[in-house]
C-alpha positions as CSV (number, residue, x, y, z in Angstrom):
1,X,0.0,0.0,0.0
2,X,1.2,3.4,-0.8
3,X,1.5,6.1,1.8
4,X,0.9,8.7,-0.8
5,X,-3.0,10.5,-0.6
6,X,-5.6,9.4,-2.8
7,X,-5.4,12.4,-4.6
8,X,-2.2,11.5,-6.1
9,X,-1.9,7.5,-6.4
10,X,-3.2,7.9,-10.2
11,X,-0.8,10.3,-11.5
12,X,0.3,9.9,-14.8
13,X,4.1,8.2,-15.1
14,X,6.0,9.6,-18.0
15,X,9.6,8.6,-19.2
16,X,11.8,11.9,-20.7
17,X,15.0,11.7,-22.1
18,X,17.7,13.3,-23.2
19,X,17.7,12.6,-27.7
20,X,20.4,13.0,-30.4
21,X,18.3,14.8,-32.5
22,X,18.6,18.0,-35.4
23,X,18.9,21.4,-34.3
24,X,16.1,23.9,-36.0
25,X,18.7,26.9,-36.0
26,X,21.5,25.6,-36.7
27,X,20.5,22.1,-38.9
28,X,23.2,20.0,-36.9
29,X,22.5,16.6,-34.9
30,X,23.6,17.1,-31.5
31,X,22.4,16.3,-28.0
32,X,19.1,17.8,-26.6
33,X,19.5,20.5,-24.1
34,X,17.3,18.9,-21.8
35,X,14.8,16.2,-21.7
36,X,11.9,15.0,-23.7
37,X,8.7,12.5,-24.0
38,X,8.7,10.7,-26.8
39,X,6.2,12.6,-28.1
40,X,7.7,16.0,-27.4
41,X,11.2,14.7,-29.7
42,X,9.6,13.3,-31.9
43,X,7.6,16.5,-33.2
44,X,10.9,18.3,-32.8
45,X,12.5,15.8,-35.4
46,X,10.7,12.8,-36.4
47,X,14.5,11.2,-36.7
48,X,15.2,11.7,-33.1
49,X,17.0,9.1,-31.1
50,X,17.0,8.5,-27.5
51,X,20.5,8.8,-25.7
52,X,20.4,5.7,-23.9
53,X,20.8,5.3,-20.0
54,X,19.4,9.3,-19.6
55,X,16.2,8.3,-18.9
56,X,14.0,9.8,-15.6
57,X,10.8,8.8,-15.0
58,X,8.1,11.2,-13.4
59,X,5.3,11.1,-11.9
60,X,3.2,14.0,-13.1
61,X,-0.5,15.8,-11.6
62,X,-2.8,15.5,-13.9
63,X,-5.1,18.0,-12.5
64,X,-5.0,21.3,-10.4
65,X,-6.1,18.9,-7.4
66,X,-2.9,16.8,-7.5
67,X,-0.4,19.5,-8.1
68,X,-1.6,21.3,-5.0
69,X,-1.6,17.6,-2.8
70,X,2.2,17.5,-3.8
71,X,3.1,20.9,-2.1
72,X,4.3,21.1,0.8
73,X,1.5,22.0,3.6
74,X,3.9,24.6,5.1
75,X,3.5,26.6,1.6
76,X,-0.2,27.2,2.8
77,X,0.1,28.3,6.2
78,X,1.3,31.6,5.4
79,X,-1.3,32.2,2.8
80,X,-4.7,31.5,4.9
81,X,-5.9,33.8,7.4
C-alpha cells in the first residue's frame, strides 16, 4: 500500500529523455539541451534518437487537485488567514 494521498496515487508516469536529435537553428545533430517525451522529440524531429541510460521517469499531476496535494503543507500556512 502506498502512503501517498488518494489524490495522487493515479498520476500519470512519464519517461523523458535526453535525444540526439537536429537542431532547428543551426540544422546540426547534437544532444538535446534537456529532456523529452517521446512525443515531445519526436515532433521536434521525427529522426530523433534517445540517448540511452538518460532516462527519468516522473510522476506527473494530472489535475490542479494533485499538483496542489504534492506541495508542501507549510507553503499554505502563510497564505490563509
Amino acid at each position: 500500500m502506498s502512503d501517498r494521498p488518494a489524490i495522487i496515487q493515479n498520476m500519470k508516469t512519464n519517461e523523458f529523455w535526453f535525444w540526439t536529435m537536429r537542431s532547428e537553428t543551426t540544422g546540426k545533430v547534437r544532444r538535446s539541451p534537456c529532456r523529452f517525451t517521446d512525443d515531445e522529440a519526436l515532433s521536434l524531429d521525427p529522426e530523433a534518437v534517445r540517448v540511452p541510460g538518460t532516462c527519468e521517469v516522473i510522476d506527473c499531476p494530472t489535475s490542479p487537485d494533485e499538483y496542489e496535494a504534492m506541495l508542501p503543507s507549510s507553503i499554505f500556512k502563510n497564505c490563509k488567514s
